[in-house]
C-alpha angles and dihedrals in degrees: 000000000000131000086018091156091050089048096044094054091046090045090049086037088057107040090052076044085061102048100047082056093049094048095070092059091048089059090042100057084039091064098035084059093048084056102053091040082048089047091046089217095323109127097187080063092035087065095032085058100048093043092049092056097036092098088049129105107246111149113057120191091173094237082058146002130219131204133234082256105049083038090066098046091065097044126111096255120232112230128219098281096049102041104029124238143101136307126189138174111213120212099204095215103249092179084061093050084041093057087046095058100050087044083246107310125228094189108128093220091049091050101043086045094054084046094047096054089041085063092048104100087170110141139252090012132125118241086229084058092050094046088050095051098040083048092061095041097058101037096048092197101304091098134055125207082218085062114122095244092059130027099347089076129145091256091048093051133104133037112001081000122111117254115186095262089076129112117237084247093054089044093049086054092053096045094042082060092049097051094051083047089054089045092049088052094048084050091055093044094049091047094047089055096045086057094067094034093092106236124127117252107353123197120215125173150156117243107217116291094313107111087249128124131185120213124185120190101180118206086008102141108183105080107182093044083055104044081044101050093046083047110052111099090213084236101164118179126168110219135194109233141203118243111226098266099056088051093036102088084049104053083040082052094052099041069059114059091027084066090069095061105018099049114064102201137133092237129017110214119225126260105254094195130072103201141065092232097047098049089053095054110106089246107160093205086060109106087179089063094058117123116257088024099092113036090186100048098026083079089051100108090170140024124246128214123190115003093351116092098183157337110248124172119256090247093057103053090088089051085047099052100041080064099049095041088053107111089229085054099056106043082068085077108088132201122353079349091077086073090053119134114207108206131168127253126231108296106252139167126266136174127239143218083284089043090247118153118242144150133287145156123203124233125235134197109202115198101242136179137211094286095047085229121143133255084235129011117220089230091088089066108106102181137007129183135181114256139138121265125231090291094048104255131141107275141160119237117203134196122209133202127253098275089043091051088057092041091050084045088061095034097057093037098060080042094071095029089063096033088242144134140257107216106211099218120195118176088333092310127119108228095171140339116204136174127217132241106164101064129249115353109228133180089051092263111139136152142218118209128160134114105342135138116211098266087047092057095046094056098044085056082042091060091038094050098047088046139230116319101242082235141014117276118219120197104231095173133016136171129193132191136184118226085234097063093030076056091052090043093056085044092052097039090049089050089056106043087045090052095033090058083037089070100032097055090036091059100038084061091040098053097024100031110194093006081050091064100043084053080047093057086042097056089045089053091052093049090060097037075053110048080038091054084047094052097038093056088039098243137194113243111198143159098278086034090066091045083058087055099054091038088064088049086067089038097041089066098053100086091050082057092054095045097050088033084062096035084056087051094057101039084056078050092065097247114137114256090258091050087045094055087048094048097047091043096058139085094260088045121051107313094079090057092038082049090052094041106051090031088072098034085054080049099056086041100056089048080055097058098041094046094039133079129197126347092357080057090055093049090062093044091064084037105059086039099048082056092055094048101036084060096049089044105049087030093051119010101040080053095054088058092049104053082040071065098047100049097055086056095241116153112254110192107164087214127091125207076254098055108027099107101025122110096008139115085030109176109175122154105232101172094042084065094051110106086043085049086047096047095046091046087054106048083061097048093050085046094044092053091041095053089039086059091047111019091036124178137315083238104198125206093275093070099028110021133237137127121281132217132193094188115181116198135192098248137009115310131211108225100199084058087054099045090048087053100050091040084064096054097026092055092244104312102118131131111168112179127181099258103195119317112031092247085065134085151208110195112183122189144172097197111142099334094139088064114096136220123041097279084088090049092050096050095039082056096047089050092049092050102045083050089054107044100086099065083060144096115255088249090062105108133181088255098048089045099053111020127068135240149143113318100354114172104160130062128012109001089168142013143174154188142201127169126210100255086060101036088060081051092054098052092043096054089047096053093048087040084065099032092050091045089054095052096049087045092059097037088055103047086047100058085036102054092020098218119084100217084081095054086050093050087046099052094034079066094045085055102045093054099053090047092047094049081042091062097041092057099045088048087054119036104086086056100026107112090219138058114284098172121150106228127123097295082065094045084055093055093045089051089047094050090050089052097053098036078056080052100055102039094054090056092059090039092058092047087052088049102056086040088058091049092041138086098263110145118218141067120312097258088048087049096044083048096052094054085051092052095053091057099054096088088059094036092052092045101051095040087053095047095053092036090058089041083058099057112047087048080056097050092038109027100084133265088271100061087035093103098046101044087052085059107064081038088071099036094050089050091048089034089065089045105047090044083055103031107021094025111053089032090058099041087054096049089057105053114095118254073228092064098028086065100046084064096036083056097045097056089043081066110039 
């Protein structure tokens, strides 16, 4: 081997290279683990404690010393399903920046256009694209988007801005830049509040151009406080309200006239009292107060006084203000009322007539105009902080600028003058509505104070001081994790990779003896160029991430199988064992087919990381570097033992007493078998499609949408009972599947998905939970079910969401991820082969194994105790079995190859069989080795990886079958008799 004094230093450079990178995760998990011990479970302490050392030293090298901070820096991160948290992909709302650019169009094309784009679910396409197309469509050439009542507008106007001599191509240049501008604010708003969130180490970044933004808050356990907190646009607004008995003829007036089409009775009675108060008093002689009567105040659980016009309960807002919204219902109010915006107060806990505590929201009437502007706009607020009001109870206090210290002034000051109140609005929702009784307030100090507890108010100073997002951001997919599962995941994932490298190693010594162990001390060397690549890029581990781990592991050994496999083949041959290492190492030998094969595996790797997103990205990133390193390892340092070997004159055999005759003289006759191999391929590919047609998928959330539970309960649960229950609540859309152990469930639902904001996750949560509850013991409360925290065992351990939008991206991604692998693939093989009946061999294989795993699946699913969903783990497995089927097939195409361009006598077909022959030992040997990987990654790995790993099980089994049986067949049927005899004749002569 040449330059083995070059390879050696940068092998010893990089491996001290890798250690000083792994170090720094070592000291970071050692004190990680001295703070929880130090919180006792408490994670508020856990991340005081860490924040209060991360300016300390506490790694010394002697030459230099690194804080916790800069420690942690440098770590291999954790992701979400090994460390526990929540992860959240933020839609920046486009069609809000869009309206605001326009200040709020009322041009028909404009609004039909942003409508129109709202309805497109196609995939892999921008909002702003959709808007832009629709746009075109609908206008047909008689609008511009420069028109002044759209975009040529005073506040667009100006440099860089759009005046109304501009072309739609030159306004769509100037708006796509306002939009990115928009997203980056929203970027630099949401950072700015995960900061002070109080979690260690948040991720926040932007995910292309697509409006979308993905936040991590690892370790991060209350769920709703944290969604809440990433959501809220930060919208304040201080209102004007009516007082009760300025609304009050007009909600008499509507439980009036919604009696004529929401009561169905012969005769209506008439209302006996004449005012709001009086009809809401609890009199029994009161026909007017019996339930069903009065559709508007039969909802009223509580009664109002000043601005509040009464207490509802939360599930019936949507019913309230269905009634309120309806055109007969509006023009009731008379006067400036008719611009009146009815909005909801801050849920909060009231008794009822059994003093029982239960949930309300109070309802508000703002005194609005013609624009539905504000008397104030929050943007005017320069500072906020947490602190208590005059009875001690948790507040926000808030300073404003110059001009909104003069606008308060006037504000407040109408305020006491007319006895009213000032309704403090934040993102539509009524924090507080005081009145004032000192006179005007001067200097912009103000204060909100109303039902909070201490976390609530810092978060809501949190949101102030960090600003408005310039949209609304919906959240399109969430997942959230509790520490105890992402514990048993690294304890899962560990189990399998040991035992996993156990067998491997175990059998490499076993089959190939000395030249075992020197592939042994290899695959220990890329592991740790690999864990030190990983550290030193600052890499995500996660769950799949360490399946791709172990994966390389069974892959990493496969050039060494090839090597020894050629090296045995010399030696038979008669060459000496230093002429039989040359020879294996070289291009003639097995790096040609090592090159091929790993080319197109890389290939396949690299369409899974762009195409990918999360976990399954991480996958790819092990993946794609335990490629790299596998090949330096098994080409360079396994040779370096060997010619250590060589040069002190030892024997090297590559064979045991155990192996010596095994897997060799094989003599089957591939291409004899291959009408019965075609027949029975295509038996399962016509079931497979036809089941596929019938049968269909187990199509999971990330193709469909939906929202995702992994619910633990005390004791075995009957799924059918739990389904019956949900489907009940959840108006029909529940699927509830044993996930697991049969005490633990998957419970998959739809409902109101489509809705966005976190109101719908909230309820969808507390519905869950009142369902649940009762399979429960009493100690179960809302918190422990849905939130996370140290050593839960019991209530939601995971849970996910995926909105529609996303879900047809995701689809979309995944169907050009498979396509495009399949292309390169082809085009590679093509240029490198140069003829394109291998390509074709090669893809008709491709094909038949994801059909094939296809149709297992969709045969299965509905028996299989374990999860069979298709969803981007399974895309991932798809992609990997492609890769290795490509892998395996190469190396038989490159044996057929040089047998084609050899000396073997015989017909074409014998000669095409012999090269096949020669390639079963490391065949064999490769397919076992992954195939026992595999399961013991299936039967390890954890109930969440189980599908996909039995995925690639399947497709590496059928992988190995269609590159021998479909392949080759197919290969040799393609090529020309013309060209057949040429090489027929051409071996007849050598």
């Amino acid at each position: 081997m040449q330059n083995k004094g070059l390879i050696k230093f940068f092998a010893i450079l990089f491996a001290l290279v890798s250690i000083y990178q792994l170090s720094f995760t070592f000291v970071a998990s050692k004190v990680k683990s001295d703070a929880k011990s130090f919180a006792g479970g408490n994670p508020e302490k856990e991340v005081k404690y860490l924040d209060s050392i991360g300016k300390e030293k506490v790694f010394n090298l002697g030459f230099t010393n690194f804080t916790f901070n800069e420690v942690s820096d440098k770590q291999i991160n954790k992701g979400l399903d090994l460390e526990g948290g929540i992860n959240v992909i933020l839609q920046i709302s486009v069609k809000d920046i869009l309206k605001g650019l326009s200040n709020n169009s009322k041009n028909p094309v404009f609004n039909k256009s942003l409508a129109d784009a709202t309805a497109d679910l196609q995939g892999n396409k921008s909002y702003l694209d959709k808007f832009f197309d629709a746009f075109e469509a609908n206008s047909k050439g008689t609008v511009k988007l420069a028109s002044p009542d759209i975009f040529a507008n005073r506040s667009l106007q100006g440099e860089g801005g759009v005046d109304f001599q501009m072309t739609d191509a030159q306004v769509k240049k100037v708006i796509s830049r306002k939009v990115d501008e928009s997203v980056e604010s929203a970027f630099g708003v949401l950072r700015k509040r995960i900061d002070q969130f109080g979690v260690t180490q948040p991720n926040i970044q932007k995910l292309g151009n697509s409006g979308q933004i993905l936040v991590e808050l690892p370790g991060a356990k209350d769920v709703d406080r944290a969604k809440k907190l990433l959501s809220s646009t930060a919208q304040l607004q201080f209102w004007e309200t009516y007082k009760i008995e300025e609304i009050g003829n007009f909600l008499m007036a509507a439980n009036e006239s919604l009696k004529k089409t929401e009561i169905k009775i012969t005769e209506v009675k008439p209302v006996v009292k004449d005012s709001l108060s009086a009809l809401l008093t609890d009199a029994k002689d009161s026909t007017a107060t019996k339930k069903g009567e009065n559709p508007l105040f039969d909802k009223i659980i509580g009664q109002g006084g000043g601005p509040v016009l009464g207490l509802f309960s939360p599930k019936d807002t949507a019913v309230v203000n269905g009634y309120l919204k309806r055109a007969d219902i509006r023009i009731l109010l008379a006067g400036d009322q008719r611009y009146a915006k009815f909005v909801w107060g801050k849920p909060m806990t009231i008794k009822d007539a059994k003093a029982k505590d239960i949930d309300a929201v109070e309802l508000y009437a703002l005194k609005g105009n013609r624009d539905n502007v504000p008397s104030m706009s929050g943007g005017v607020v320069t500072d906020a902080s947490d602190t208590f009001d005059q009875s001690g109870k948790p507040a926000v206090s808030m300073q404003m600028n110059g001009q909104g210290a003069k606008a308060w002034e006037e504000l407040t000051g109408r305020a006491y003058t007319q006895k009213s109140n000032i309704a403090i609005v934040l993102d539509d929702v009524v924090y507080s509505a005081p009145g004032v009784s000192t006179g005007p307030i001067s200097g912009g100090r103000s204060e909100i104070s109303g039902a909070f507890d201490i976390t609530e108010t810092k978060d809501l100073a949190n949101v102030l001081r960090a600003g408005k997002l310039p949209a609304a951001a919906d959240i399109v997919q969430s997942e959230v994790v509790g520490p105890s599962l992402g514990q048993e995941a690294i304890e899962n994932g560990t189990n399998s990779a040991l035992i996993g490298l156990l067998l491997v190693s175990l059998w490499m010594m076993i089959y190939y003896g000395k030249a075992g162990w020197y592939a042994n001390l290899a695959l220990a060397v890329n592991l740790l160029f690999l864990f030190g690549i990983l550290a030193s890029i600052g890499a995500v581990l996660t769950l799949p991430g360490i399946a791709g781990i172990v994966l390389t592991m069974g892959t990493a050994v496969d050039a060494n199988i090839i090597i020894y496999e050629r090296a045995k083949e010399e030696l038979r041959a008669g060459k000496t064992l230093e002429e039989a290492i040359k020879t294996s190492y070289s291009w003639r030998g097995a790096m040609s087919s090592i090159t091929d094969a790993n080319v197109t595996h890389i290939l396949t790797g690299a369409v899974l990381f762009i195409f990918g997103s999360g976990p399954i990205k991480g996958f790819a990133t092990t993946l794609l570097i335990g490629i790299v390193t596998s090949l330096f390892t098994s080409i360079f340092i396994a040779r370096i033992f060997i010619d250590w070997n060589i040069s002190k004159k030892n024997n090297l055999t590559f064979v045991t007493k155990f192996s010596k005759n095994m897997f060799n003289n094989f003599h089957f006759d591939f291409l004899g078998v291959k009408k019965w191999t075609y027949l029975f391929s295509s038996i399962v590919v016509v079931i497979s499609i036809i089941s596929l047609a019938t049968n269909g998928l187990d199509e999971g959330v990330d193709f469909v949408g939906g929202r995702t539970f992994q619910v633990r309960f005390e004791k075995p649960i009957e799924t059918e009972t739990v389904k019956a229950e949900l489907a009940k609540v959840f108006d029909g859309s529940a699927e509830v599947k044993v996930f697991g152990s049969d005490n633990q469930l998957k419970i998959t639902t739809k409902y109101k998905v489509h809705e966005p904001g976190i109101k719908a996750d909230e309820e969808v949560n507390k519905l869950l939970f009142a369902t649940l509850k009762q399979h429960f013991s009493a100690d179960m409360t809302y918190d422990k079910f849905v939130n996370s925290y140290d050593g839960k065992k019991l209530g939601i351990l995971q849970a996910s969401k995926v909105g529609p939008t996303v879900a047809e991206d995701i689809k979309t991604n995944a169907y050009w991820a498979v396509l495009g692998a399949m292309a390169i693939v082809f085009l590679y093989l093509m240029i490198s082969y140069r003829k394109w009946q291998y390509s074709l061999g090669a893809i008709a294989a491709i094909a038949h194994d994801v059909i094939f795993v296809l149709g297992i699946y969709s045969l299965c699913y509905k028996f299989m105790p374990f999860g069979m969903e298709i969803d981007q783990h399974f895309i991932a497995a798809i992609l990997t079995v492609i890769g290795y089927s490509m892998n395996d097939t190469v190396i038989v195409f490159d044996r057929v190859r040089e047998y084609l361009a050899g000396k073997t006598k015989g017909s074409f077909a014998e000669i095409v069989n012999q090269s096949i022959n020669t390639t079963m030992s490391r065949t064999i040997n490769t397919s076992l080795t992954m195939i026992v990987v595999l399961l013991i990654m299936f039967v390890f790995g954890g109930e969440s990886i189980r599908g996909f790993i039995f995925a690639m099980l399947v497709g590496i089994v059928v992988g190995t079958y269609s590159s021998l049986f479909i392949a080759t067949p197919v290969l040799v049927d393609t090529i020309s008799k013309e060209d057949k005899s040429k090489v027929e004749k051409a071996h007849q002569e050598s």
